[in-house]
C-alpha positions, 0 to 999 in steps of 0.5 A: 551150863556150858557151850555144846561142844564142836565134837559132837558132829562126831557122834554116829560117825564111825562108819564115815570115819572107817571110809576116811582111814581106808582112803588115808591108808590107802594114799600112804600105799601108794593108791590115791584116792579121793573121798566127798562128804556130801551133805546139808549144811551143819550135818557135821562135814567140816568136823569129818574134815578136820577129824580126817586131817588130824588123822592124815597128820598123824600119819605122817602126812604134809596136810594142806587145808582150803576153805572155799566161800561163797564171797570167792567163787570168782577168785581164779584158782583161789582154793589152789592158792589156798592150799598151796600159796603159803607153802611155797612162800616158807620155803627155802630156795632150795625147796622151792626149786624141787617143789617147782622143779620140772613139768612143776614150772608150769604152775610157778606164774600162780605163786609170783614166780614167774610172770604171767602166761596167756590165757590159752595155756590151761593144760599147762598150769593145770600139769604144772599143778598136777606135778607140784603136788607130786613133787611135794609127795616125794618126801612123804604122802601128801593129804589135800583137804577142801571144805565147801566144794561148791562154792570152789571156783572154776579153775580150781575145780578143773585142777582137781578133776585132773589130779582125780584122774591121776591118783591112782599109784601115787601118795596123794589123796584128796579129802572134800566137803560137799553140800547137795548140788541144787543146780547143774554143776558140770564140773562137780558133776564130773568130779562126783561121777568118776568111779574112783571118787568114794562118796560119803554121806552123813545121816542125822543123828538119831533121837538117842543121841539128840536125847543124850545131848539133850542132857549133857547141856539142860542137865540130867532131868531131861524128859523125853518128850522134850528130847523128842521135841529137840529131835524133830525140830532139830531134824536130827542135824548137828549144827542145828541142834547145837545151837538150838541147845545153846539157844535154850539154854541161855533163856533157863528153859527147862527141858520139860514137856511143857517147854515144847512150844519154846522150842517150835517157836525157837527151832526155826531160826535157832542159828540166827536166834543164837548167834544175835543172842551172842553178838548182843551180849558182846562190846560195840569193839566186838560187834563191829569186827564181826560185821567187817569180818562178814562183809570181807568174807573167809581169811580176813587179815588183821589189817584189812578187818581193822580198816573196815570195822573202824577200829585201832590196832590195840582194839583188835586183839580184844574184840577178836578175842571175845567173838572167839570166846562165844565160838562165832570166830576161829581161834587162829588167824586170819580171822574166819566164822566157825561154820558158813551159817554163822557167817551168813547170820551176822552179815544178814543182820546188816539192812541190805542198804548198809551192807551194800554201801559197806562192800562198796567202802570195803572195796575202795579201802582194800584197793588203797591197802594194796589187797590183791585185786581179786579181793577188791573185785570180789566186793565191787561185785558186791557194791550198788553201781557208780558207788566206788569211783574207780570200779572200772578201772579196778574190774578191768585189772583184776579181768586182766589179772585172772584172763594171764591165769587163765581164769577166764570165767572170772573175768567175764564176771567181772567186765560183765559188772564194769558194763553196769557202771556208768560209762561212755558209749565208746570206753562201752 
């Protein structure tokens, strides 16, 4: 049997769908607004995103994509670098006048176009933010899509509570993922609570639709009870029963009534069940990449990936093919894990003592690659106390580095980690 598709987060989906076309159509007439998918983990947020991005794309929308991540949250304006930082790289000079052009210039200091600011500019940058996106809307209607809203960073999340406040009458509208909030997020909160903000939220899938999948991937002879089974194992969410399927399937189980204790026994940690299963069956080349991806976090460059997995350039190619080939990375560049879960289950199968001395590793070989400073700090946040020796120095730069950005959460966390180090009582 094949692989169960990424497609079927779609089924049952109509009704979120039709809400994302209103938005879209709405945006392209000059009413923007913005629309959060909420919901747990694998309910098929991330395939509404893309669904709804393909279709802004065809409508004639400049499309720009961010994924935040967990190992990001202190990255100062990390979503908004995300979505912008590559756009303005590839433009002409021409184009970058137009598109920093005007109140616009506030925001040029984030894209190294012009030097820093102080720290007590915020208002400024998040207007100068505000009328990049509406300088890039005047060719055309313009769709900003974010996956993970919760693990956005601060600054970020305060430019995007401004842009919602003023999208009403122009061509821009804002599409976000968002898990339930388990703790008191201020920001989020008053994101959500704004009356323009639609918010959608997915339902599981039903037991016919668990049932037809049943099929599709176990084959034809399915019994119902069995699918019944998948269904109240899987809780109806698309992720898990996706790899629930994937993870049956692989074992020859067949999907008969006297299979069910298979599948209480698997159900519970079928993701992580699954994806072990995959990495088992690959090359060392491969498995090494896949950890060095998980320790590094979302957007691993080609190089950095390289460094920290051990591997030659030639070897790269290969072993990211083959993670791709099991669906545990995104086939395009740079290298991510299709879903957070998968993420967190390659790097949770790393004994905490190896993951925290590779953070520590990760971060002294980016600091000598020249990687941005929030990227090493990131994994010294991450690494055992006076296991890098330069950790001070390099936390001290990137706090520098976000407090001129105005990032001013992210550089408390990272002098608060330098304190951790061992120092003397007058550099305390």
């Amino acid at each position: 049997m094949g692989f169960l598709p990424q497609g079927t987060a779609l089924l049952e989906r109509a009704s979120e769908l039709a809400e994302v076309d209103a938005v879209i159509a709405a945006a392209q007439g000059g009413a923007g607004r913005l629309i959060v998918i909420e919901g747990p983990a694998g309910i098929g947020k991330t395939s509404l995103l893309a669904e709804g991005r393909a279709r802004a794309a065809s409508s004639g929308f400049t499309v720009l994509y961010s994924r935040a991540s967990e190992l990001e949250e202190d990255f100062s304006f990390g979503v908004v670098r995300q979505l912008f930082e590559a756009l303005i790289a590839t433009a002409s000079e021409e184009q970058r006048s137009r598109l920093l052009g005007g109140a616009a210039a506030q925001a040029a200091r984030l894209f190294g176009q012009r030097e820093a600011g102080s720290e007590e500019d915020v208002f400024a940058l998040l207007h100068g933010l505000y009328w990049l996106a509406l300088n890039l809307a005047e060719a055309g209607p313009l769709a900003i899509a974010v996956d993970d809203l919760q693990w956005s960073d601060p600054p970020s999340l305060r430019w995007l509570a401004y842009l919602a406040r003023r999208l009403e009458g122009v061509h821009v509208c804002v599409v976000a993922t968002l898990r339930p909030l388990e703790d008191e997020h201020p920001l989020l909160t008053e994101l959500l609570a704004d009356p323009a903000t639609t918010i959608v939220r997915p339902n599981s899938l039903t037991a016919s639709s668990v049932a037809e999948l049943v099929v599709q991937e176990l084959g034809p002879d399915a019994e119902e009870s069995f699918s019944l089974a998948c269904h109240e194992a899987s809780g109806g969410n698309p992720l898990l029963l996706r790899e629930l399927l994937r993870t049956l399937a692989a074992e020859g189980v067949a999907p008969v009534a006297a299979s069910i204790p298979v599948i209480e026994r698997v159900a519970p940690d079928a993701v992580t069940r699954s994806v072990r299963l995959r990495m088992s069956q690959l090359a060392e080349e491969a498995n090494r990449l896949g950890r060095a991806v998980a320790v590094l976090g979302d957007r691993v460059e080609r190089e950095h990936a390289a460094a920290i997995a051990g591997l030659e350039r030639g070897q790269i190619a290969s072993a990211a093919a083959a993670l791709v080939r099991v669906d545990l990375l995104r086939p395009e560049p740079p290298f991510s894990f299709v879903h957070p879960l998968v993420r967190n289950a390659v790097y949770e199968s790393i004994p905490v003592q190896e993951r925290e001395i590779e953070h520590a590793r990760a971060a002294e070989l980016l600091a000598n690659l020249g990687a941005p400073m929030e990227q090493v700090a990131a994994q010294l946040l991450l690494a055992p106390p006076a296991s890098v020796p330069r950790a001070v120095q390099l936390l001290r730069d990137a706090a520098r580095a976000a407090a001129a950005e105005a990032g001013l959460e992210s550089a408390a966390r990272y002098l608060t980690r330098a304190l951790e180090e061992p120092l003397a009582g007058e550099e305390r």
